[in-house]
C-alpha positions in Angstrom: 0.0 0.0 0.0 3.0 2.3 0.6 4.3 2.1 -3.0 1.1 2.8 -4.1 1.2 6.3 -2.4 4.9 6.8 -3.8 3.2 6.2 -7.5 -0.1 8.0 -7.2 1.0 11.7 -7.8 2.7 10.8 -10.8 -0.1 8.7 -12.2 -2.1 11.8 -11.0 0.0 14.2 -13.4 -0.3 12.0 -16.0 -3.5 11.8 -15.9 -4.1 15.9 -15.9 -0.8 16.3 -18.6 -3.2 13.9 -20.9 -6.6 15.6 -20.6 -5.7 19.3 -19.4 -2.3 20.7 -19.9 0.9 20.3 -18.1 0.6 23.6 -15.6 -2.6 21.7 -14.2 -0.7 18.4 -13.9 2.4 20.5 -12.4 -0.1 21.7 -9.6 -1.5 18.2 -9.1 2.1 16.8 -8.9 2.9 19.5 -6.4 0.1 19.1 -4.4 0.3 15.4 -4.5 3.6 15.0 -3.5 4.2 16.4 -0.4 0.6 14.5 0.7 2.1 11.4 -0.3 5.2 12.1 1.2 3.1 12.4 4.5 1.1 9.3 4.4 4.2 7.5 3.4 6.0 8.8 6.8 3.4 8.0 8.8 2.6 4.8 7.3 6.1 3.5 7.9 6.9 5.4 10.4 10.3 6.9 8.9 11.4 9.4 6.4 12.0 8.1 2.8 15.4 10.4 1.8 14.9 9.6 -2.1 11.3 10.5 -2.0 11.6 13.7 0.5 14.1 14.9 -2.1 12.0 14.2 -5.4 9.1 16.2 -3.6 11.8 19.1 -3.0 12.5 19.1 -6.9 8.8 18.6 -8.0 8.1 22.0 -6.2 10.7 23.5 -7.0 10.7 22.8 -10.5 7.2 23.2 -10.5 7.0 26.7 -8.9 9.8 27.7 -11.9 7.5 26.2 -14.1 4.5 28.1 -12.9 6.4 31.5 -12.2 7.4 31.4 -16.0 4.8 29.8 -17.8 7.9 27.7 -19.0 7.7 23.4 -19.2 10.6 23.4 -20.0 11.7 23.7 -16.1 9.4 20.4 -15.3 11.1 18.6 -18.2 14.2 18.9 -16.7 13.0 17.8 -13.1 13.9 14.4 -13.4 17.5 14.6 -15.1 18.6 17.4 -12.4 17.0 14.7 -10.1 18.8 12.0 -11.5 22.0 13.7 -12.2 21.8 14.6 -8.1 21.9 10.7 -7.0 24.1 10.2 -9.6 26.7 12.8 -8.0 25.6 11.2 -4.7 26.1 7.5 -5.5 29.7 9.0 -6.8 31.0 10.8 -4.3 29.7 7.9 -2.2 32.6 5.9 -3.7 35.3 7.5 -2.0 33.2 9.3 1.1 32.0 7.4 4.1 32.4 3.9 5.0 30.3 2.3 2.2 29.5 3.1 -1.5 25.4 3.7 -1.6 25.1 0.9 -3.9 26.1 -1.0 -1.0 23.9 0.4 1.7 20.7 0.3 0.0 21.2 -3.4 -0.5 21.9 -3.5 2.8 18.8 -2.5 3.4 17.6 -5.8 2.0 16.8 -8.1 5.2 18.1 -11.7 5.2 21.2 -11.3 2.0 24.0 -12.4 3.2 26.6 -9.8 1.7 29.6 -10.7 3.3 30.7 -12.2 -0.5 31.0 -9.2 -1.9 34.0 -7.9 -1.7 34.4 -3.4 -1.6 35.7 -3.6 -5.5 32.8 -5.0 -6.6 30.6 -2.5 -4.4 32.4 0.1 -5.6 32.1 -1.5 -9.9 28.3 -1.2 -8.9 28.6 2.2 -7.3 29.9 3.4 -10.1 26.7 1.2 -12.7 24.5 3.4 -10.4 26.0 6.9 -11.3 26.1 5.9 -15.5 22.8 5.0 -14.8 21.4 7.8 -13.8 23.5 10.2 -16.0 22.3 8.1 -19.1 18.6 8.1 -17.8 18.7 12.0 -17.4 20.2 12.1 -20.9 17.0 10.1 -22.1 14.8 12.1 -20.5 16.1 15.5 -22.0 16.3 13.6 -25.3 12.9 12.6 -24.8 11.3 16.1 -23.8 13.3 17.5 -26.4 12.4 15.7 -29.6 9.2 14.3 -28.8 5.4 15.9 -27.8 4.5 16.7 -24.3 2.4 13.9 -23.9 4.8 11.5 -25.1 7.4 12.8 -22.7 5.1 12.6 -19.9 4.3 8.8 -20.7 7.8 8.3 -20.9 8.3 10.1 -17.5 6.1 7.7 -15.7 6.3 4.5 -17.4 9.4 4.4 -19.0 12.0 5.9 -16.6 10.0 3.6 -14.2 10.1 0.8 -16.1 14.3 1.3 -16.7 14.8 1.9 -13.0 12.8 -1.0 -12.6 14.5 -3.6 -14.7 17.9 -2.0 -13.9 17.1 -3.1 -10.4 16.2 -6.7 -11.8 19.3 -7.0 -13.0 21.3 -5.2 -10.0 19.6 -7.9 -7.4 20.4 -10.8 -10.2 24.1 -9.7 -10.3 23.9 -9.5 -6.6 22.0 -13.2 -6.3 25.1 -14.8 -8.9 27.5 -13.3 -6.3 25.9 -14.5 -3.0 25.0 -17.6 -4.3 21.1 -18.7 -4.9 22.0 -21.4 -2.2 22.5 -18.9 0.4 19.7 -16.9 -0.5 17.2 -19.8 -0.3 18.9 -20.7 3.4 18.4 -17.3 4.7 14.8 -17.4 3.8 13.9 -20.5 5.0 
């Protein structure tokens, strides 16, 4: 039910960038957010950092947008976004004790990690940040050279739908290294 509160205000814009314009679906998305940032929080009863900051950028971005009746400031919400983890997830490689790659699977309960050694963290650190730079790339492209409406579809569905089979393949790397055996133990 949480995730379904993380996706709503986009699915919300969409919906208002296909059958309004995109300053009514920028106010939706900045009104949405922030709500959704608040049921989220007290749903789980903790602060999401990646979706506090992507509600930081939606009304910022947004209020640019509205201030001067310019989309072009919303297009480039997501690749500043992006290109902001992507610095993070960089400097992450050489700062603190662990690369980010490595603490959000972390966050995974019941992998056993312990086979992976701080190169290979810090290989996937680095996947992470050319991810995100190529997927802000795509998005510019996209808003760029395409309509409106098909940048917005792409916006939702298919910057989700990379992110989501780039993490498919992250936690299949991940599974190869650990071992499926050890995986199935830890579960059972």
């Amino acid at each position: 039910m949480t995730l379904f509160f993380e996706f709503l205000p986009l699915l919300m814009f969409f919906g208002v960038l296909l059958y309004k314009d995109i300053y009514a679906a920028v106010v939706v998305l900045m009104i949405a957010m922030p709500i959704g940032l608040l049921v989220k929080t007290v749903r789980t009863g903790s602060l999401d950092k990646m979706y506090m900051w992507s509600t930081i950028f939606a009304l910022f971005f947004g209020a640019l947008t509205l201030y001067f009746k310019n989309p072009y400031f919303t297009y480039w919400k997501p690749t500043a976004f992006y290109w902001v983890v992507a610095m993070a997830f960089l400097v992450s490689t050489w700062a603190g004790e662990k690369p980010l790659a490595q603490r959000f699977f972390g966050l995974v309960e019941g992998l056993s990690l312990e086979k992976i050694t701080p190169l290979q963290w810090k290989k996937l650190n680095i996947v992470w940040v050319l991810f995100f730079v190529g997927a802000g790339f795509l998005n510019i492209y996209v808003a760029y050279n395409y309509s409106e409406k098909t940048w917005g579809t792409f916006k939702v569905f298919g910057l989700m739908g990379l992110t989501l089979v780039f993490m498919l393949a992250q936690t299949f790397w991940i599974a190869n290294l650990i071992g499926a055996d050890s995986i199935a133990e830890e579960q059972e």
